[in-house]
C-alpha positions in Angstrom: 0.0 0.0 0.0 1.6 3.6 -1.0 2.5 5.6 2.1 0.6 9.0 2.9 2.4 12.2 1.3 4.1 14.1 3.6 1.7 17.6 4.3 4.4 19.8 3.6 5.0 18.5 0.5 1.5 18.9 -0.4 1.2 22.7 1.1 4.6 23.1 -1.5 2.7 21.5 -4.3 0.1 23.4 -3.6 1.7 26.7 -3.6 4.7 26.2 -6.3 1.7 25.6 -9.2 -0.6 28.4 -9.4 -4.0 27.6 -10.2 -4.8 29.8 -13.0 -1.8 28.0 -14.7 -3.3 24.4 -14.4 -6.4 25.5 -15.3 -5.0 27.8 -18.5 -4.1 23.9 -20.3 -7.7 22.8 -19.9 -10.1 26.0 -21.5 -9.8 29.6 -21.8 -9.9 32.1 -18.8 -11.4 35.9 -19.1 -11.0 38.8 -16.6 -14.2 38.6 -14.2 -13.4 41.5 -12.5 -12.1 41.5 -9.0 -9.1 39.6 -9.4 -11.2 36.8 -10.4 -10.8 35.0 -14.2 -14.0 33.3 -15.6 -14.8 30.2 -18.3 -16.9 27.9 -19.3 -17.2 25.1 -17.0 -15.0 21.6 -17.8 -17.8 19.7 -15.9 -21.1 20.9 -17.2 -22.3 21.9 -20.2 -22.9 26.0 -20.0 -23.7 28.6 -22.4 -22.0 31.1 -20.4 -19.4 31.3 -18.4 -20.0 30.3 -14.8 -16.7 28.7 -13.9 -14.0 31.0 -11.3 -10.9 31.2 -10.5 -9.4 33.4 -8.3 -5.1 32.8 -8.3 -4.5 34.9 -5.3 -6.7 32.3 -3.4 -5.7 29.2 -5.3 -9.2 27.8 -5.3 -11.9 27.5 -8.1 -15.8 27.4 -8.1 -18.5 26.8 -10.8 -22.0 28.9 -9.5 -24.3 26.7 -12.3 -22.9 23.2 -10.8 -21.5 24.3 -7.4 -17.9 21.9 -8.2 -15.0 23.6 -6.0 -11.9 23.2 -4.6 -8.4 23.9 -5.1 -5.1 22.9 -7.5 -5.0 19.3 -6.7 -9.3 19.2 -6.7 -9.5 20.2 -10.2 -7.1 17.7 -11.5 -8.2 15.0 -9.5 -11.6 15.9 -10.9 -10.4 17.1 -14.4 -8.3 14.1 -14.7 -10.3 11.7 -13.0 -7.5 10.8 -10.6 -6.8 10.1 -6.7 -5.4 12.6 -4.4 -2.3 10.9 -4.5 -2.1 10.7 -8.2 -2.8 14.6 -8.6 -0.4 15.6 -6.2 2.4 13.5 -7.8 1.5 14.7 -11.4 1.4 18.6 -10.3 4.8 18.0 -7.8 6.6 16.5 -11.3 5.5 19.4 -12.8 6.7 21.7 -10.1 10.0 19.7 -9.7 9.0 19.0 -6.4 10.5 15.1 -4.9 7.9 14.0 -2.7 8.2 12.8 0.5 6.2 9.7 1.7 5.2 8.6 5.4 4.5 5.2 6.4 7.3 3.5 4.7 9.4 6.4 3.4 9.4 7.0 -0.6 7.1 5.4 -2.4 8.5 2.8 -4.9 7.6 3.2 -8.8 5.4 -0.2 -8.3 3.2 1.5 -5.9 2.4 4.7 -7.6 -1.4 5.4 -8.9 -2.0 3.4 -11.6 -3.0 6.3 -14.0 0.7 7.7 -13.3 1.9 4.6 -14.1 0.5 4.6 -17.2 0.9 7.9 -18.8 5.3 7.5 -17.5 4.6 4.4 -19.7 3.5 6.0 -22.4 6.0 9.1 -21.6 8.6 6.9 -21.9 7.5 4.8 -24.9 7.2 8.1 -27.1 11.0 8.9 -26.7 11.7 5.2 -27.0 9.8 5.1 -30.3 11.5 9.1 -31.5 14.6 7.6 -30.6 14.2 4.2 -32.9 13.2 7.1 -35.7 15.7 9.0 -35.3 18.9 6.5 -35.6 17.8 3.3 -35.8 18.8 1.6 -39.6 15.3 -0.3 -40.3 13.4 2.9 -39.5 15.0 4.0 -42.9 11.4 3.0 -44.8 9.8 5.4 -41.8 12.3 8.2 -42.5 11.3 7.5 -46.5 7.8 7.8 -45.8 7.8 11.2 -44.1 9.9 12.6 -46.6 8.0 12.0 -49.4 5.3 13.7 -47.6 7.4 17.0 -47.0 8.4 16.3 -43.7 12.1 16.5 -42.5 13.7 14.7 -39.3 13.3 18.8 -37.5 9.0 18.2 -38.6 9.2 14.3 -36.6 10.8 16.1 -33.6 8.7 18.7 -33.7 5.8 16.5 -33.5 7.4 13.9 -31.5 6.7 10.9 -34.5 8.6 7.4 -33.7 8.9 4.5 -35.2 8.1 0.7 -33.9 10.8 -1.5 -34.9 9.1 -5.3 -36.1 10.2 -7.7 -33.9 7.8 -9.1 -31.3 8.6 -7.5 -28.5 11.3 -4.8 -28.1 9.1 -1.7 -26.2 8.2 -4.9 -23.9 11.4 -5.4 -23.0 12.4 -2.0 -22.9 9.5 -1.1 -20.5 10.3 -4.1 -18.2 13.6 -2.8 -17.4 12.3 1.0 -16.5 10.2 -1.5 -13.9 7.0 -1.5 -15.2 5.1 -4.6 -14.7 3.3 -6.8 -17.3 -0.2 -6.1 -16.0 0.9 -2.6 -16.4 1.7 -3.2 -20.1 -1.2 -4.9 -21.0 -3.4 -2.2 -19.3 -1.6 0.9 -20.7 -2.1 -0.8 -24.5 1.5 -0.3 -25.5 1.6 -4.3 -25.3 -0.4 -7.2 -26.0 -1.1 -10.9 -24.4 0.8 -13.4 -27.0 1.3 -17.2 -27.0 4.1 -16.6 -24.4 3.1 -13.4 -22.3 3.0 -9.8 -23.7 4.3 -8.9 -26.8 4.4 -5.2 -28.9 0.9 -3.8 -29.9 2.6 -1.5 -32.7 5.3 -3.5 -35.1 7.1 -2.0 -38.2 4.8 1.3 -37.9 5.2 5.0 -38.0 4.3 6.0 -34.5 2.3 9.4 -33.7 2.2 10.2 -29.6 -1.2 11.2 -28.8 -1.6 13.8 -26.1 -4.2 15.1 -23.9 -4.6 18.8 -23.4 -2.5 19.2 -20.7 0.8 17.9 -22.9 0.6 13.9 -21.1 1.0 11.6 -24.1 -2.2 9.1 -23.4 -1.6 6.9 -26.7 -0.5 6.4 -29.9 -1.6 6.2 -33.5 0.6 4.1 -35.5 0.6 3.5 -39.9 0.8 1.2 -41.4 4.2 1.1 -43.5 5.1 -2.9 -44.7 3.2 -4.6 -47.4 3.3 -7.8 -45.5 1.5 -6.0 -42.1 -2.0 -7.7 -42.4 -3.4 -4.5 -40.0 -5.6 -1.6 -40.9 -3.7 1.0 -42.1 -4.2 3.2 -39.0 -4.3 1.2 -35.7 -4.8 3.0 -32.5 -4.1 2.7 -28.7 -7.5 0.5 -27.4 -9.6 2.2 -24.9 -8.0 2.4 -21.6 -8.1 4.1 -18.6 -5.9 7.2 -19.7 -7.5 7.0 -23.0 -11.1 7.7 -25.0 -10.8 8.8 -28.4 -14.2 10.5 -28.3 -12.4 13.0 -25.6 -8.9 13.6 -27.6 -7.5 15.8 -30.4 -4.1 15.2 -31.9 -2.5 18.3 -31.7 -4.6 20.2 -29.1 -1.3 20.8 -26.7 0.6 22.6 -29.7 -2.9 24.2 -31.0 -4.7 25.5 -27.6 -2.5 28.5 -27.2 -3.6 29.7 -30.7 -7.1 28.4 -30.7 -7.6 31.1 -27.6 -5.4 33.6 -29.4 -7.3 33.7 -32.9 -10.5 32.3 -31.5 -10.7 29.9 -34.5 -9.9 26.4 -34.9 -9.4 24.3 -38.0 -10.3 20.6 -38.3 -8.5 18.1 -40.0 -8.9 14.6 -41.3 -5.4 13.2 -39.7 -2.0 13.4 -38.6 -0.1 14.4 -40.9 -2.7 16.9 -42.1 -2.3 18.5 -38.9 1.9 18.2 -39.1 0.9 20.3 -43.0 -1.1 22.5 -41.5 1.4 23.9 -38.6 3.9 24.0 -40.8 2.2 25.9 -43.0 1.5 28.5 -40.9 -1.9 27.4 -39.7 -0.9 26.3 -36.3 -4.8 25.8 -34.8 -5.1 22.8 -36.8 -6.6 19.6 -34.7 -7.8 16.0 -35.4 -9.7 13.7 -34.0 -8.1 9.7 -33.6 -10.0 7.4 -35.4 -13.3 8.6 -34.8 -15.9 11.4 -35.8 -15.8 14.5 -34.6 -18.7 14.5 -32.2 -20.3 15.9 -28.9 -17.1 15.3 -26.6 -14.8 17.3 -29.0 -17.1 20.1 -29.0 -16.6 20.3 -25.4 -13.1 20.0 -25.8 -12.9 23.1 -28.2 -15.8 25.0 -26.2 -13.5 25.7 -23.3 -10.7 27.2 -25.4 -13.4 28.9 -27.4 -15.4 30.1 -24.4 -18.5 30.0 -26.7 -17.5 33.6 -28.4 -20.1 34.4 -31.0 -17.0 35.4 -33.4 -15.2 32.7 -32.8 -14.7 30.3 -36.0 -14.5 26.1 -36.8 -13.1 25.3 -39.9 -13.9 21.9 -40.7 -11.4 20.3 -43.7 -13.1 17.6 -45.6 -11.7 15.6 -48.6 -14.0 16.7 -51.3 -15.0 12.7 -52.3 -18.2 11.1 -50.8 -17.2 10.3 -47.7 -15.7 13.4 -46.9 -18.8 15.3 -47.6 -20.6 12.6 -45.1 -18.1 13.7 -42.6 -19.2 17.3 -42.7 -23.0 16.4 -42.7 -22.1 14.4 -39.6 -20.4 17.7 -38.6 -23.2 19.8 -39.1 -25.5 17.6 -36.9 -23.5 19.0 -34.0 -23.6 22.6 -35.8 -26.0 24.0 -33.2 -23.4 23.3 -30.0 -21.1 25.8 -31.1 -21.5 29.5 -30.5 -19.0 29.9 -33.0 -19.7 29.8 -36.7 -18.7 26.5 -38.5 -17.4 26.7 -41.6 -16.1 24.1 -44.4 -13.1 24.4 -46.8 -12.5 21.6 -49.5 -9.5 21.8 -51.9 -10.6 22.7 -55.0 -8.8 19.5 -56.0 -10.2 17.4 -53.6 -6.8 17.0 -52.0 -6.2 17.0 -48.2 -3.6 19.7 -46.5 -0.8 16.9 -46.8 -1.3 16.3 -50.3 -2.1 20.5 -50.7 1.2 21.1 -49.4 3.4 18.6 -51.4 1.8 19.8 -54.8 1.1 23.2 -54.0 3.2 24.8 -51.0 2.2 26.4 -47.1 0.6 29.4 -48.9 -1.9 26.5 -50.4 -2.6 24.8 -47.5 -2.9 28.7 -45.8 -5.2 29.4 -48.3 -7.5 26.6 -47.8 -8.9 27.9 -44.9 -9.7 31.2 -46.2 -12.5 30.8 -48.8 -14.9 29.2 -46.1 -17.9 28.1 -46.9 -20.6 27.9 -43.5 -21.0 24.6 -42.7 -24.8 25.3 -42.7 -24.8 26.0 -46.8 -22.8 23.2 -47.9 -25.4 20.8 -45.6 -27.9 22.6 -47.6 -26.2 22.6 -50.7 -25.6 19.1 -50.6 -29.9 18.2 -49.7 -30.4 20.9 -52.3 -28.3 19.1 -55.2 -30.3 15.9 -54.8 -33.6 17.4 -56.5 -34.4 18.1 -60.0 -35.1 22.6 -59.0 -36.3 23.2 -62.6 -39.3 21.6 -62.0 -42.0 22.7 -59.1 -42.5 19.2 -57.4 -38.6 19.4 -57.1 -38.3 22.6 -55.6 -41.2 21.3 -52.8 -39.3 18.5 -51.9 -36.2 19.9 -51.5 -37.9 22.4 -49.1 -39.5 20.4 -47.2 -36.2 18.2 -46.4 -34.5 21.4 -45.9 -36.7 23.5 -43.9 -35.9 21.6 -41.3 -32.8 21.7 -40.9 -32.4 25.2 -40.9 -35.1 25.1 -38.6 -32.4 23.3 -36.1 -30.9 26.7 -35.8 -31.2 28.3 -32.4 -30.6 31.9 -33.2 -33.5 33.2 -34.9 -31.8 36.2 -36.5 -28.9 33.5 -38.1 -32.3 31.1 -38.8 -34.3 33.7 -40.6 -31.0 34.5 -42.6 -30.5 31.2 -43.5 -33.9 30.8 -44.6 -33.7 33.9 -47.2 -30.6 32.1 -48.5 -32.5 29.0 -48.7 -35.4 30.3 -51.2 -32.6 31.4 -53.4 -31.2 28.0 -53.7 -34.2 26.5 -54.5 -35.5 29.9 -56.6 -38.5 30.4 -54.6 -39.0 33.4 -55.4 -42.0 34.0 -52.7 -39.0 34.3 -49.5 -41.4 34.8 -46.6 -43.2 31.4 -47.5 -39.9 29.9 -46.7 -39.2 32.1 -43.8 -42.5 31.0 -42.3 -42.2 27.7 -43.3 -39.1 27.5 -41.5 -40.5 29.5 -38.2 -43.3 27.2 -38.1 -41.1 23.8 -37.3 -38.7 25.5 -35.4 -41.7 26.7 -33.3 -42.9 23.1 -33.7 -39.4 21.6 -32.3 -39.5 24.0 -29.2 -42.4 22.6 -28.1 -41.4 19.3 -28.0 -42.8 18.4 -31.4 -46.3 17.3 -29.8 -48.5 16.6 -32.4 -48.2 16.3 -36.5 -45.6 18.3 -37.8 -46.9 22.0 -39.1 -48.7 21.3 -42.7 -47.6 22.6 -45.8 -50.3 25.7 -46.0 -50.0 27.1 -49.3 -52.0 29.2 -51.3 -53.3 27.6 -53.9 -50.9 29.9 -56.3 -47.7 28.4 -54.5 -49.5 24.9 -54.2 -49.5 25.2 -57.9 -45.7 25.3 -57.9 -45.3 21.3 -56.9 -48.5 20.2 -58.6 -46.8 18.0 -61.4 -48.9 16.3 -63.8 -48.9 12.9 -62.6 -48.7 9.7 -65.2 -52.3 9.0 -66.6 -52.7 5.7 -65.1 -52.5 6.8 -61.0 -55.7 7.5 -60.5 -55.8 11.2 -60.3 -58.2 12.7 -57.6 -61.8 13.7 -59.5 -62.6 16.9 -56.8 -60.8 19.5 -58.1 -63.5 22.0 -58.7 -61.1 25.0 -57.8 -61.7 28.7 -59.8 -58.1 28.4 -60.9 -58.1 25.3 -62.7 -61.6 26.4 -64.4 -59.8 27.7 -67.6 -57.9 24.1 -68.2 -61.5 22.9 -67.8 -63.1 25.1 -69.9 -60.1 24.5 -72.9 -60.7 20.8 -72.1 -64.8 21.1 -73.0 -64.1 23.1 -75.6 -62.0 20.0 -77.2 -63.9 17.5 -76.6 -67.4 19.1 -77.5 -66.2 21.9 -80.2 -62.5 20.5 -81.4 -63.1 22.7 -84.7 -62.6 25.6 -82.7 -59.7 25.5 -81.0 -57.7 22.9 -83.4 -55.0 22.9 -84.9 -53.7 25.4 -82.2 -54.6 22.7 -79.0 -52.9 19.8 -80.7 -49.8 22.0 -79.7 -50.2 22.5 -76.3 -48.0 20.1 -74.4 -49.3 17.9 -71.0 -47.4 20.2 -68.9 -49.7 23.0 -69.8 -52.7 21.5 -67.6 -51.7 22.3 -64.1 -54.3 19.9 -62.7 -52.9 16.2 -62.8 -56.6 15.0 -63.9 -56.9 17.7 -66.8 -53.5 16.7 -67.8 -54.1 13.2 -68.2 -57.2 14.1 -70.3 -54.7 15.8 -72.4 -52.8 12.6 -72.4 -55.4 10.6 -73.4 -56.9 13.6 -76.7 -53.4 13.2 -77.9 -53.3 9.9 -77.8 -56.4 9.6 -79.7 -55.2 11.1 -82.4 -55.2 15.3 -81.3 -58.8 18.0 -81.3 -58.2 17.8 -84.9 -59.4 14.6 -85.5 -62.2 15.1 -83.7 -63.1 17.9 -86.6 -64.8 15.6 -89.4 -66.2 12.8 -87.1 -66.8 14.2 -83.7 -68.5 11.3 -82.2 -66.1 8.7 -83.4 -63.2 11.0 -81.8 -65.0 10.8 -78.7 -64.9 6.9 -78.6 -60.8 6.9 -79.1 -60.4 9.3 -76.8 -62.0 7.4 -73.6 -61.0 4.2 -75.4 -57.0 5.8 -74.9 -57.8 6.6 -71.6 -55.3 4.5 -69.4 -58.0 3.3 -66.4 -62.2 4.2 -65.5 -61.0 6.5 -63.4 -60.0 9.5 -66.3 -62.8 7.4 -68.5 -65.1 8.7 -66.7 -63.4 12.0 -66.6 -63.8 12.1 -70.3 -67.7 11.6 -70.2 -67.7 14.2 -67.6 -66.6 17.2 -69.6 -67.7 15.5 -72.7 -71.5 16.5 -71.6 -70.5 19.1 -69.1 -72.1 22.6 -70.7 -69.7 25.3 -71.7 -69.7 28.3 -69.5 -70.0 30.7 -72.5 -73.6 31.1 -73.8 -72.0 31.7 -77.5 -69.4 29.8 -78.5 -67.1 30.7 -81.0 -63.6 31.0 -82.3 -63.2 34.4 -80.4 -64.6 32.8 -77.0 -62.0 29.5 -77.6 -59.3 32.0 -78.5 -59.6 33.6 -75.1 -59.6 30.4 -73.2 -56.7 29.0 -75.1 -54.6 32.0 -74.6 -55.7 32.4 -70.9 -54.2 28.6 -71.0 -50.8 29.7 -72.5 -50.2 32.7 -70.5 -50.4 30.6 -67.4 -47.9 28.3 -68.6 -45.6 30.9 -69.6 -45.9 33.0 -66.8 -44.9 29.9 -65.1 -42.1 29.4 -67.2 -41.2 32.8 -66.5 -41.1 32.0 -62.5 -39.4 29.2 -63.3 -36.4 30.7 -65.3 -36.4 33.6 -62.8 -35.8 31.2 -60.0 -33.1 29.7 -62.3 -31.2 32.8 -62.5 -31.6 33.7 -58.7 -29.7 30.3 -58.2 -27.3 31.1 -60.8 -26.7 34.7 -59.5 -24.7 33.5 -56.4 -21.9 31.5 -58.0 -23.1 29.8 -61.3 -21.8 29.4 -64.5 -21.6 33.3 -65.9 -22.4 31.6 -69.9 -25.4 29.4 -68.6 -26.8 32.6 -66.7 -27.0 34.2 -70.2 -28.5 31.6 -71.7 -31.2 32.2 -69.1 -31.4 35.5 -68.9 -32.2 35.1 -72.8 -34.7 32.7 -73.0 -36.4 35.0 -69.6 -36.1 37.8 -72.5 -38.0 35.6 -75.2 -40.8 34.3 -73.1 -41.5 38.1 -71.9 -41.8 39.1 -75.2 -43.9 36.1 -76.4 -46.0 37.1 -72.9 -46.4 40.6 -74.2 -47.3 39.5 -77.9 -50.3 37.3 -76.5 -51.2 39.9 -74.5 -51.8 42.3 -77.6 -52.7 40.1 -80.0 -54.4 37.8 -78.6 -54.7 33.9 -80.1 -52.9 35.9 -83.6 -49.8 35.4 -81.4 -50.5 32.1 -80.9 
C-alpha cells in the first residue's frame, strides 16, 4: 500500500503551481473582475461562463454546478485521478521530490495506476523518437515522411517514432524501467501473445497522442510494410488514460492559438495536422479514429469560451465520404457558439497532399475561402432534386426547412432561410421564412403533435402540382376557380375541337396544371389530337375514352364531354380567349421558373449558362407581351 504524502509537500505543491496556470491547459480564462478570471465550465455543459478562479486564493468554483476546490481538486476531478495521483503529477510538474510517510518513498510499483501509465506512455514516445531518429530499419519510416514533405526537424517537432518489427522490443524496454506486465497490457502499449506480452505497434510509423495538458495518453501508428495484415491506421484501445471520443491530436501545440485567434481548424489526420502547422496554420486539430462529435465540441468549447465570433473550420476531402463527414459535422452545428465553416481543396486534396503539390501558402489558403457549414449541408440536400421543376423545388424544401429550422438563433435562422429560397429559386422568400418558423416553433415545443402542414395558397400549391402519369388514379374533386380555364379549354375540345384545333394539338401535358386535366390531355393526344375530332366528332369521342389508361379518367372524359360550356355563345373568339388564358399561365410559369433559375445562378453559377437564361427569360416576356396584344394571332 503507497504511504501518505508528507503535508508539507502537499502545502509546497500546492503553492509552487498556481491555479490559474493548471487550469489555462484545460479552457480559456477571461477577466471577471475582482481579481477573479471566468470560463466555461470543464464539468457541465454551459452557455456562459459560470466557472471562477481566483489565483490569489488558489481555489476554483462553478455557480451553475457548485464543483469547488483547489489545485490538486480540479485535477483529480479534471483528470479523474486520486489525491495521490494529482499531487504527484502537479509535484513533477513543479519539480517538487515528494516525500512519503508510512514506509518512506514510495516505490515506482506502488504509484497510482493512472501515473503509471501515462510515465509508460512518456517513456514509450522517446523510446519510439529515438528508434526514428537512428535506428537503420526505421530507414522506410524516415522515406515515408519525406515524401510527404516532412524532415527529421518536422518528426521532432511533433514527437513521431517509429516501432521496430520484432515481437517485442518496447516490452522489453518497459520491463527494465520496472513497469510490470499487467501494467503493459493495461496501458495498450503491449499485448497478451502465446508466451506473455508482446508489442501492440510493429514495423509502424508512431504518432504520440496527447491530452490537453501535454501527457502523451496513446498512440496512432501507420501502417508502413506490405506484408503487415493490420488496418492502415491502428490506434491505442480504450483504456483508462484514453477515450478517443475526448482527444484531439494536436490540441497541446494548438490551444494557445485556438484562444489567441478564436478559431480552430479541423482536419482529417495526422499528418494533415503536421501540413497545416507547418504551413502556418498552427490551430489545426484532429480527431483519432473517430468522428468529430459531442465530446470534442466540449473540448474546443472551453478554449473557445462560446464567443459568438469565434470560428470552426472543418477540412473535408472533397469525395463522398468526406462530404458525409461534414454532414455528420453539421449535426453538431447547433453546440457551437462559434460559426462553423467548411473548406474543400478545389482538388479534392487534403492539407498533406495540398502542401506537397502546392506549397504552405496553399494549405494557408484553404482555410480562407470558407464556406458555412450550414450551406454546404444545404447545398448538398439541395443538389439531390431536379429545381427546374415545381414538385422538385417542394421536396427539397421540405427536407431542408428543417434543418435550418435546427438553428437556435432566430436572427442566423431567418438568414439562413432567405438564403435558402434562393437555392431552391422560390422566389416567394417569406413562405420559406414561415415555413421555417413554423417547425422550429414546432421543435420548441417538443414536437407534440403532427408536424406543421404545408399551407400554401393555392398559387404556391401550384408550384409542386406535377402532372402525374395517366394511369395513378388522379383525384376527381378538383373543382377549384383556378383550374376552371384548363376545364373550360378541355370542354371546348372534346365538345367543339373545330374551334380550337389545330392550335390545342400543340399544347404540351405540362400545360394543364391539374394532374386530372393533364391526363385528359394525355389521353386527346393519344387519340389522335382536337383535330381529329373535326370531321367525325362522335367517333373521336370513342378513341379518346377508349386511350384513356383506367375508368377512373374514362369517366373523366364523359364528364366534360356533356358538361355545358360556360359561355352562352361559343365561338372562335370565345376558344381563343380560353386557349390563350391557358398559354399565359404556362408561360408566366415558365417565367417563375427561369427567374428562379437565375436567382440560383446569381450566387456562383456558371456566368455563360446565366446568359443563356437570362435570354430565353427575355424571349418568353416578349412572347407574354405578344399574347397579351394580339391575342390567339400570337398564338
Amino acid at each position: 500500500m503507497a504511504g501518505r504524502i508528507n503535508d508539507e509537500d502537499v502545502k509546497a505543491v500546492r503553492d509552487a503551481v498556481p491555479i490559474d496556470a493548471v487550469v489555462s491547459e484545460y479552457l480559456q480564462l477571461r477577466n471577471a473582475g475582482g481579481g477573479n478570471l471566468k470560463g466555461l465550465c470543464p464539468f457541465h455543459d454551459e452557455k456562459s461562463p459560470s466557472f471562477q478562479v481566483s489565483p490569489s486564493k488558489g481555489l476554483f468554483h462553478c455557480f451553475g454546478c457548485q464543483e469547488g476546490g483547489d489545485t490538486i481538486t480540479f485535477v483529480m476531478k479534471v483528470d479523474h485521478l486520486s489525491f495521490s495521483e494529482a499531487v504527484e503529477r502537479l509535484a513533477a510538474q513543479a519539480g517538487i521530490t515528494l516525500r512519503y510517510e508510512e514506509g518512506g518513498y514510495n516505490p515506482a510499483h506502488q504509484r497510482g495506476e493512472r501515473i503509471r501509465l501515462v510515465e509508460a506512455h512518456k517513456i514509450a514516445a522517446q523510446w519510439y523518437a529515438e528508434q526514428l531518429a537512428t535506428g537503420a530499419e526505421a530507414e522506410t519510416g524516415r522515406i515515408f515522411l519525406a515524401e510527404r514533405g516532412f524532415d527529421q526537424a518536422a518528426a521532432v517537432h511533433f514527437g513521431v517514432g517509429y516501432s521496430p518489427q520484432g515481437w517485442d522490443h518496447l516490452t522489453r524496454y518497459l520491463r527494465g524501467k520496472g513497469f510490470t506486465d499487467k501494467e503493459l497490457i493495461l496501458s495498450g502499449l503491449s499485448q497478451e501473445g502465446r508466451r506473455g506480452p508482446i508489442d501492440r505497434f510493429r514495423g509502424r510509423l508512431m504518432w504520440p497522442i496527447r491530452d490537453i495538458g501535454g501527457e502523451v495518453v496513446g498512440f496512432g501508428a501507420r501502417k508502413l510494410y506490405e506484408a503487415d495484415n493490420g488496418p492502415k491506421y491502428l490506434n491505442t484501445p480504450e483504456t483508462a488514460i484514453y477515450r478517443k471520443s475526448q482527444v484531439l491530436y494536436g490540441i497541446d501545440l494548438a490551444k494557445k492559438d485556438i484562444v489567441k485567434t478564436s478559431s480552430a481548424v479541423v482536419v482529417e489526420g495526422y499528418t494533415d495536422v503536421m501540413a497545416c502547422h507547418l504551413a502556418g496554420v498552427t490551430t489545426a486539430i484532429a480527431t483519432c479514429g473517430t468522428a468529430f462529435g459531442g465530446e470534442h465540441i466540449k473540448i474546443l468549447r472551453r478554449l473557445l469560451m462560446d464567443n459568438r465570433s469565434a470560428r470552426v473550420i472543418f477540412t473535408f476531402d472533397g469525395d463522398a465520404a468526406g462530404q458525409k463527414a461534414a454532414l455528420r459535422a453539421f449535426e453538431d452545428d447547433q453546440k457551437f457558439a462559434a460559426e462553423t465553416y467548411i473548406a474543400i481543396a478545389p482538388d479534392g486534396m487534403d492539407p498533406c497532399d495540398l502542401r506537397l503539390a502546392k506549397g504552405d501558402e496553399a494549405v494557408a489558403d484553404l482555410v480562407e475561402p470558407r464556406t458555412p457549414l450550414f450551406e454546404f449541408a444545404l447545398r448538398q440536400i439541395v443538389s439531390r432534386y431536379d429545381l427546374d421543376t415545381p414538385a422538385g423545388r417542394a421536396a427539397a424544401l421540405d427536407e431542408a426547412a428543417p434543418v435550418v429550422a435546427k438553428i437556435k438563433n432566430s436572427g442566423a435562422q431567418h438568414e439562413v432561410a432567405v438564403e435558402l429560397a434562393g437555392m431552391l429559386g422560390i422566389l416567394d422568400t417569406q413562405f420559406v421564412v414561415r415555413r421555417v418558423a413554423q417547425l422550429a416553433r414546432w421543435a420548441r415545443e417538443g414536437g407534440r403533435g403532427p408536424q406543421p402542414s404545408d399551407r400554401r395558397r393555392p398559387d404556391e400549391r401550384q408550384w409542386d402540382q406535377a402532372p402525374r402519369p395517366a394511369n395513378s388514379g388522379p383525384a376527381l374533386t378538383l373543382r377549384n376557380p383556378v383550374y376552371a380555364a384548363e376545364r373550360e379549354l378541355l370542354k371546348l375540345a372534346l365538345q367543339r375541337p373545330e374551334l380550337v384545333s389545330p392550335a390545342f394539338d400543340a399544347y404540351g401535358v405540362d400545360e394543364f396544371t391539374a394532374p386530372p386535366y393533364a391526363a385528359v390531355r394525355l389521353a386527346i393526344a393519344e387519340a389522335g389530337g382536337a383535330e381529329y375530332g373535326v370531321p367525325d366528332p362522335q367517333e373521336y369521342l370513342v378513341r379518346v375514352r377508349e386511350a384513356a389508361p383506367d375508368d377512373t379518367v374514362r369517366s373523366m372524359v364523359t364528364e366534360l364531354a356533356v358538361e355545358p360550356i360556360l359561355r352562352r355563345t361559343v365561338d372562335e373568339t370565345y376558344a381563343g380567349t380560353v386557349l390563350v388564358q391557358i398559354r399565359r399561365r404556362a408561360v408566366e410559369r415558365r417565367i417563375r421558373d427561369i427567374q428562379s433559375q437565375m436567382t440560383r445562378l446569381s450566387t456562383g453559377g456558371d456566368p455563360a449558362q446565366l446568359a443563356a437564361v437570362q435570354n430565353e427569360l427575355w424571349v418568353l416576356q416578349q412572347y407574354d407581351q405578344s399574347l397579351r396584344e394580339r391575342g390567339a394571332e400570337a398564338l
